[in-house]
Legacy VTK file of the C-alpha trace (Angstrom):
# vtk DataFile Version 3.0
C-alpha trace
ASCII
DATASET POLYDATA
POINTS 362 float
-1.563 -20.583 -21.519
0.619 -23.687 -20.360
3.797 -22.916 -18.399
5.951 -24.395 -20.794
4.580 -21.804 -23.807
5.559 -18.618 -21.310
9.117 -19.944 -20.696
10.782 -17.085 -23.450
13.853 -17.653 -23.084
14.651 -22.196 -23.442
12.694 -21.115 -26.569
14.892 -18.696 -27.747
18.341 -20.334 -27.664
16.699 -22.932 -30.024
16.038 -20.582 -31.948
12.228 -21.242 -32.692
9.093 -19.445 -31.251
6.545 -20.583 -29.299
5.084 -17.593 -30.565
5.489 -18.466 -34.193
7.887 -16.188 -34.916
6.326 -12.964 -34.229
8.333 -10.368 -32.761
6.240 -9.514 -30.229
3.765 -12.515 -28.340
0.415 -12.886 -28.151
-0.605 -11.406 -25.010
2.405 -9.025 -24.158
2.395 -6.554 -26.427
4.728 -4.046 -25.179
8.279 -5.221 -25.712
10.322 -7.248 -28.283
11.133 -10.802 -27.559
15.454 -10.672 -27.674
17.696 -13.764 -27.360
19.765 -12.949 -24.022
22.940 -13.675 -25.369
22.159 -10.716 -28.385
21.970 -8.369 -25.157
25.628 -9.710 -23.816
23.854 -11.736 -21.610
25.052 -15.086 -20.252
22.061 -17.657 -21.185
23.894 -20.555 -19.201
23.582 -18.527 -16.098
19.694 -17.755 -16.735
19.323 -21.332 -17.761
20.976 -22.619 -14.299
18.279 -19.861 -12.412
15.640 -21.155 -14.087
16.725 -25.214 -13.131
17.678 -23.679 -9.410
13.949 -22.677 -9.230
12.388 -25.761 -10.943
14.137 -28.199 -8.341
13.280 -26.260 -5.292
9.903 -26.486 -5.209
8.776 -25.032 -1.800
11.274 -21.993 -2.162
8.376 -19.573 -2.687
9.548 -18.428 -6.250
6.294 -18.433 -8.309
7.155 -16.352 -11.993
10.573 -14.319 -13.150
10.394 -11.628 -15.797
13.070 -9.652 -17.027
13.461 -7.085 -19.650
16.279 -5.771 -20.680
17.030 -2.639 -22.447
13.476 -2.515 -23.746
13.131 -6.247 -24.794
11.967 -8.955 -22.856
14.485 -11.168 -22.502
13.206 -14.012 -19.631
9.866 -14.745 -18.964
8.488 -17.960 -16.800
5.843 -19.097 -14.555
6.950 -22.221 -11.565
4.630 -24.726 -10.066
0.738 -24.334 -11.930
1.098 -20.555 -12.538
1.288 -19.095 -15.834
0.773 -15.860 -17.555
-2.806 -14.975 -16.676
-2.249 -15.388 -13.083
-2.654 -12.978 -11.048
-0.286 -12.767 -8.362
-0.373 -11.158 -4.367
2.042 -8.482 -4.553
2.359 -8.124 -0.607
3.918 -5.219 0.277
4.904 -4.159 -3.120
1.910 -2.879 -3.398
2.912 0.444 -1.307
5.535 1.496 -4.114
1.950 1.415 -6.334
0.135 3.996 -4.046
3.411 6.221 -4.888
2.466 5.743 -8.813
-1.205 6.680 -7.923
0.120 9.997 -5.701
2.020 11.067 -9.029
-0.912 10.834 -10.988
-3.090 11.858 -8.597
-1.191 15.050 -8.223
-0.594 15.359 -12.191
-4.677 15.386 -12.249
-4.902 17.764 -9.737
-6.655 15.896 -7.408
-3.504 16.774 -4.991
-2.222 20.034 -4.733
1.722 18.374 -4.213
3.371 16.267 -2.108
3.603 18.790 0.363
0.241 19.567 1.019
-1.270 18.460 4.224
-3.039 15.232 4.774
-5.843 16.681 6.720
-7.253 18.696 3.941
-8.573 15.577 2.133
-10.075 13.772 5.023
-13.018 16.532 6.579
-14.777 13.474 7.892
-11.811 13.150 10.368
-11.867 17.356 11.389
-12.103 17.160 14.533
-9.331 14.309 15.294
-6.516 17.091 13.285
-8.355 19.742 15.421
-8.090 17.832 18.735
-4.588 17.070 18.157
-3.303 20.106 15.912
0.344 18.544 15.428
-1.001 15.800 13.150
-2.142 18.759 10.477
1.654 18.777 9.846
1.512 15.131 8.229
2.012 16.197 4.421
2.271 12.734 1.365
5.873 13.366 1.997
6.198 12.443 5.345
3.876 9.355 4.637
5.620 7.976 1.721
9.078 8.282 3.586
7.317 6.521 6.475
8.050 9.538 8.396
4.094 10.416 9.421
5.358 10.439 13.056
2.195 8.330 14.000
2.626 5.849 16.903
3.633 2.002 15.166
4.681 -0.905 16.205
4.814 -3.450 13.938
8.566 -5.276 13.770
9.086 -5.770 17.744
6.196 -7.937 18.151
5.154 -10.896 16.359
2.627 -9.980 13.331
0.154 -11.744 14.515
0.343 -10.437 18.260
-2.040 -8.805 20.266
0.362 -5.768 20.443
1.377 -5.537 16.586
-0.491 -2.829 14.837
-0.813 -4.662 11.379
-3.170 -7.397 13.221
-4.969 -4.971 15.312
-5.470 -2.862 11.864
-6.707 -5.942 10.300
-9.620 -6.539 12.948
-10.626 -2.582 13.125
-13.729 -1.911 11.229
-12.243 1.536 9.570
-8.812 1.365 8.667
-8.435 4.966 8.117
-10.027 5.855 11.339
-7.306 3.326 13.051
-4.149 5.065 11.860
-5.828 8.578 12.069
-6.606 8.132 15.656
-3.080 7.039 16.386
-1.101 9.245 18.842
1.892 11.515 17.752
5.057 10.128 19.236
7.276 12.178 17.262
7.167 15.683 15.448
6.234 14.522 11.392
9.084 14.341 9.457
11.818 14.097 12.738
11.937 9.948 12.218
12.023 6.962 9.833
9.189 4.252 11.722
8.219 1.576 9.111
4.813 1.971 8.834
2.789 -0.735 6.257
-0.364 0.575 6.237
0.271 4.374 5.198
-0.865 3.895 1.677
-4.115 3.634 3.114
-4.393 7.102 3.905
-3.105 7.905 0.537
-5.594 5.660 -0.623
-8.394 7.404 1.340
-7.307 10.553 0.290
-7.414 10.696 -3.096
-10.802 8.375 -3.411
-12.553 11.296 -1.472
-11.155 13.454 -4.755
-12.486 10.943 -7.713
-15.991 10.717 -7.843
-16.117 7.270 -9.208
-13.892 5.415 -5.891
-10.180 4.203 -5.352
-10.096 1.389 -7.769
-11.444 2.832 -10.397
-8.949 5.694 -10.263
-6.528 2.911 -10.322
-7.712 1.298 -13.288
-8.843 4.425 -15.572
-5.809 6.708 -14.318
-3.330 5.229 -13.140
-3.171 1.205 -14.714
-4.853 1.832 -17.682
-2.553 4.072 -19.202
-0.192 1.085 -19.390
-2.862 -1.794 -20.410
-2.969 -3.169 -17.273
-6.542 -4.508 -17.152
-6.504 -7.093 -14.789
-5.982 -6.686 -10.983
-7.052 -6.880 -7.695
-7.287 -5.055 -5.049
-8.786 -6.690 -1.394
-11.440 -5.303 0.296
-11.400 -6.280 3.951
-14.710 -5.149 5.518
-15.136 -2.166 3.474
-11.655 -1.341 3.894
-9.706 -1.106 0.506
-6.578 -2.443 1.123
-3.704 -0.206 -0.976
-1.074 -1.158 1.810
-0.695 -4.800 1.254
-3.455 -6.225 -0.784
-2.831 -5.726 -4.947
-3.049 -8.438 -7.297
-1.351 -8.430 -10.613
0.051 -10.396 -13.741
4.156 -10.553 -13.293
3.969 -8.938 -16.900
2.020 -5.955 -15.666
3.921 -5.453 -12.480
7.277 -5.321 -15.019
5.251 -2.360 -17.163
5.461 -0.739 -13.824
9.209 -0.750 -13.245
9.687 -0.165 -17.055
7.572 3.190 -16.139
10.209 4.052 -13.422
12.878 3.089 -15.244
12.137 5.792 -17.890
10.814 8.072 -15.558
6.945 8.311 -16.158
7.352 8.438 -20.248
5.503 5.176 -21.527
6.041 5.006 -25.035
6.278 8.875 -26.301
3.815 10.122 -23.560
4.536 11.199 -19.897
2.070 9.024 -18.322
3.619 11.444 -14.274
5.138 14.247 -14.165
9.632 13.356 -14.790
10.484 15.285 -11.475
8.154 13.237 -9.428
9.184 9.966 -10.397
13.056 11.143 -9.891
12.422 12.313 -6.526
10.343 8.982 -5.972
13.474 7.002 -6.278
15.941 9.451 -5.161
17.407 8.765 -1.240
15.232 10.431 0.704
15.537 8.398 4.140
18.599 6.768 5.157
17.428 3.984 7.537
20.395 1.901 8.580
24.079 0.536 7.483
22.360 -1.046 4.600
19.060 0.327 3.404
17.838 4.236 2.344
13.968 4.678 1.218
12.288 6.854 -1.178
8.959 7.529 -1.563
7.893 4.344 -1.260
10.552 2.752 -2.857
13.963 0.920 -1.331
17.629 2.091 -2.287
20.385 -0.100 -1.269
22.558 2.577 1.237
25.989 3.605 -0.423
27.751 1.201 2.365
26.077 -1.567 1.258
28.313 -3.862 -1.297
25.660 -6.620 -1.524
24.910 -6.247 -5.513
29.075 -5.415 -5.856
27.891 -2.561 -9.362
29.670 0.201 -10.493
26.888 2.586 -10.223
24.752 2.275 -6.818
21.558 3.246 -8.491
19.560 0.348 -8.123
15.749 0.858 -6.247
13.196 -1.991 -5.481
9.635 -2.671 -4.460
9.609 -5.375 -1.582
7.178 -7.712 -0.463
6.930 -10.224 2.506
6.347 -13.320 0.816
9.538 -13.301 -2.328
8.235 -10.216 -4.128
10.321 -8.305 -5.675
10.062 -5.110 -8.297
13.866 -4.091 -9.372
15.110 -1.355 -11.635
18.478 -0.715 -12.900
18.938 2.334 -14.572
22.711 1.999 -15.753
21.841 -1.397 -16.572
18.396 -0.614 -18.252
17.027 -3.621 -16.341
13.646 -4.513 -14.884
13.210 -7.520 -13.246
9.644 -8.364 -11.638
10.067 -11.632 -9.522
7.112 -13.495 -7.854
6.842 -15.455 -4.521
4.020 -16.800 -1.681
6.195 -18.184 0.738
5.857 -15.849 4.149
7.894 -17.902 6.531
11.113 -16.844 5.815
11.983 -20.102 5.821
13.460 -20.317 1.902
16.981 -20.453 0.772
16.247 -19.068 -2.905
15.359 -15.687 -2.059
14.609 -13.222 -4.584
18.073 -10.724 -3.612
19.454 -13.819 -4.666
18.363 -14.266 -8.138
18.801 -10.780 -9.359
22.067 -11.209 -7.710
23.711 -14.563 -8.090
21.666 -15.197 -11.163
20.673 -12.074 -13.292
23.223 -9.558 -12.819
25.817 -12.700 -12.970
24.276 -13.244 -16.262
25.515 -9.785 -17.412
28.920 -10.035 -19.483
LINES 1 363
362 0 1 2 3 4 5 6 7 8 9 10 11 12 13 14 15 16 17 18 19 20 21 22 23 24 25 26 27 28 29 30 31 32 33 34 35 36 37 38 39 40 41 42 43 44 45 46 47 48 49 50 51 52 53 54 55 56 57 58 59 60 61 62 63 64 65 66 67 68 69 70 71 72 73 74 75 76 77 78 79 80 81 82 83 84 85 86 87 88 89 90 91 92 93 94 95 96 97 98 99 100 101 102 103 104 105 106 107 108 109 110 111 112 113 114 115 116 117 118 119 120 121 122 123 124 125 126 127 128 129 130 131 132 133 134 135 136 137 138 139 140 141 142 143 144 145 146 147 148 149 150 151 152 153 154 155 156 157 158 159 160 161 162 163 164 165 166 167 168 169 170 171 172 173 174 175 176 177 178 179 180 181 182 183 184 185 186 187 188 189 190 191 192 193 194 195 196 197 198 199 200 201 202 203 204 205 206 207 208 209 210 211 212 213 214 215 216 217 218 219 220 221 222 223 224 225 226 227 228 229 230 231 232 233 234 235 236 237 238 239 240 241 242 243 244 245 246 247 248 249 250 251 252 253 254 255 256 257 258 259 260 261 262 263 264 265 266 267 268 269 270 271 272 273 274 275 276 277 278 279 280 281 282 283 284 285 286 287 288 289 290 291 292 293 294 295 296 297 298 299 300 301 302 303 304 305 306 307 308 309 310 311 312 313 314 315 316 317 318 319 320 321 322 323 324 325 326 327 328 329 330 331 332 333 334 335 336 337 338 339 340 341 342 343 344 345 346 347 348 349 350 351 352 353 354 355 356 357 358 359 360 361
């Protein structure tokens, strides 16, 4: 589908359809099409985001989506990509292995988030044996990056000999890598940013479902909300649930819209209500600006960076401009797109949610 066919809402305020005037588009069939400005939003504002993005080509700012209060309000694609692609989701992909826990544990694959990682990897026995403190790691402590494994991956350059991610990358069994990592702190005790934890989620649940990781993904976890087309990289044999999903910027949105109501998609309770809250709740606070969930980023309560009334806003990151944000109070999702990775753009995503799409708010 051209670019120009996807951009919702230049269509809208002329008030014809690129979609000939049916309420909901050809190939997006969960929400309503809604002209901004019916939802007291500011279309001038959106208009001068979408312009901002146009003219800065090497930004990193590949697709926007939002949808507001279950209609989709802005939708466009920057610079050859459109609808059907399919893009890296970087780290954002780690707030997905906390959708696949949920259901995981809904199917009773997982007994809860409590339960002990060791029980679901016997091929590793002897390595919880040898060391006894790592049966202690429960999903808990690994979502909140609190698995008390040995990390380093922020003090050294990522692609340095001494940085974890690269030497993960060149191990032949990524699950064997972070297993075999010594305890440097009792689990639980300590926030350590740890990428590559959703691999052991990963691992874990696969050795549950007969039929492999990704499939579990698509039949349990994806399908539920017609997403039919991703990715996931495979480095080696090594399924890569950490860093390495692929998605449409209209599927990654279904994903926040889940969150945002709490695991009910449409009249069924795709996970449980109680593990999505606690997903998003606080559950680490990491520094002067940032708390954690499981999995999932809360701006800290001294943090005045989005300036809202309510403080309730949570967000999937990624390295290269991705972004997954929900707004409760606002009932806003806003899935944003990017591939640059050398921090080297001035349009960041924070930005347009902030200076942009919440601006756009009256």
């Amino acid at each position: 589908m051209m670019k120009t066919t996807c951009k919702i809402l230049a269509i809208l305020l002329f008030n014809t359809s690129c979609f000939y005037n049916d309420s909901i588009p050809p190939d997006q069939n969960v929400w309503p099409v809604a002209n901004p400005g019916d939802l007291n939003m500011n279309t001038e504002v959106l208009m001068a985001m979408d312009s901002a993005v146009n003219i800065h080509p090497n930004e990193g700012i590949t697709s926007i989506v939002v949808v507001k209060e279950g209609s989709l309000v802005f939708e466009n694609y920057y610079f050859g990509n459109d609808r059907s692609t399919l893009f890296d989701l970087s780290g954002v992909s780690s707030s997905l292995s906390n959708l696949a826990l949920g259901r995981a544990i809904d199917m009773g694959l997982i007994t809860s988030v409590d339960d002990s990682l060791y029980k679901y990897l016997p091929a590793f026995a002897q390595e919880f044996e040898d060391f006894p403190l790592k049966k202690n790691i429960t999903f808990e402590h690994l979502m909140t990056m609190k698995s008390g494994l040995s990390w380093n991956e922020f003090s050294t350059a990522f692609d340095g000999q001494e940085n974890d991610i690269d030497r993960i990358i060149q191990s032949d069994d990524w699950v064997e890598y972070l297993i075999t990592k010594p305890i440097d702190v009792l689990p639980g005790r300590r926030f350590s940013h740890n990428s590559a934890v959703p691999v052991l989620i990963a691992a874990a649940i696969e050795n549950q479902y007969n039929d492999g990781y990704q499939s579990f993904l698509m039949k349990e976890v994806f399908g539920t909300l017609e997403v039919n087309n991703f990715d996931i990289a495979n480095f080696r044999g090594n399924i890569n649930s950490a860093w390495g999903i692929s998605m449409s910027t209209l599927d990654l949105a279904k994903v926040g819209y889940l969150y945002l109501k709490r695991g009910d998609w449409f009249g069924r309770q795709v996970i449980n209500e109680n593990y999505m809250t606690s997903s998003v709740d606080v559950q680490a606070n990491i520094d002067y600006y940032n708390s954690f969930g499981w999995m999932w980023w809360r701006y800290s309560d001294n943090s005045n960076f989005l300036s809202l009334s309510e403080n309730d806003v949570f967000f999937a990151a990624g390295i290269g401009n991705q972004r997954l944000y929900v707004v409760p109070h606002l009932e806003l999702v806003v899935a944003i797109t990017g591939e640059n990775e050398q921090f080297d753009f001035t349009l960041t995503a924070p930005f347009v949610l902030k200076d942009y799409i919440l601006e756009s708010i009256q």
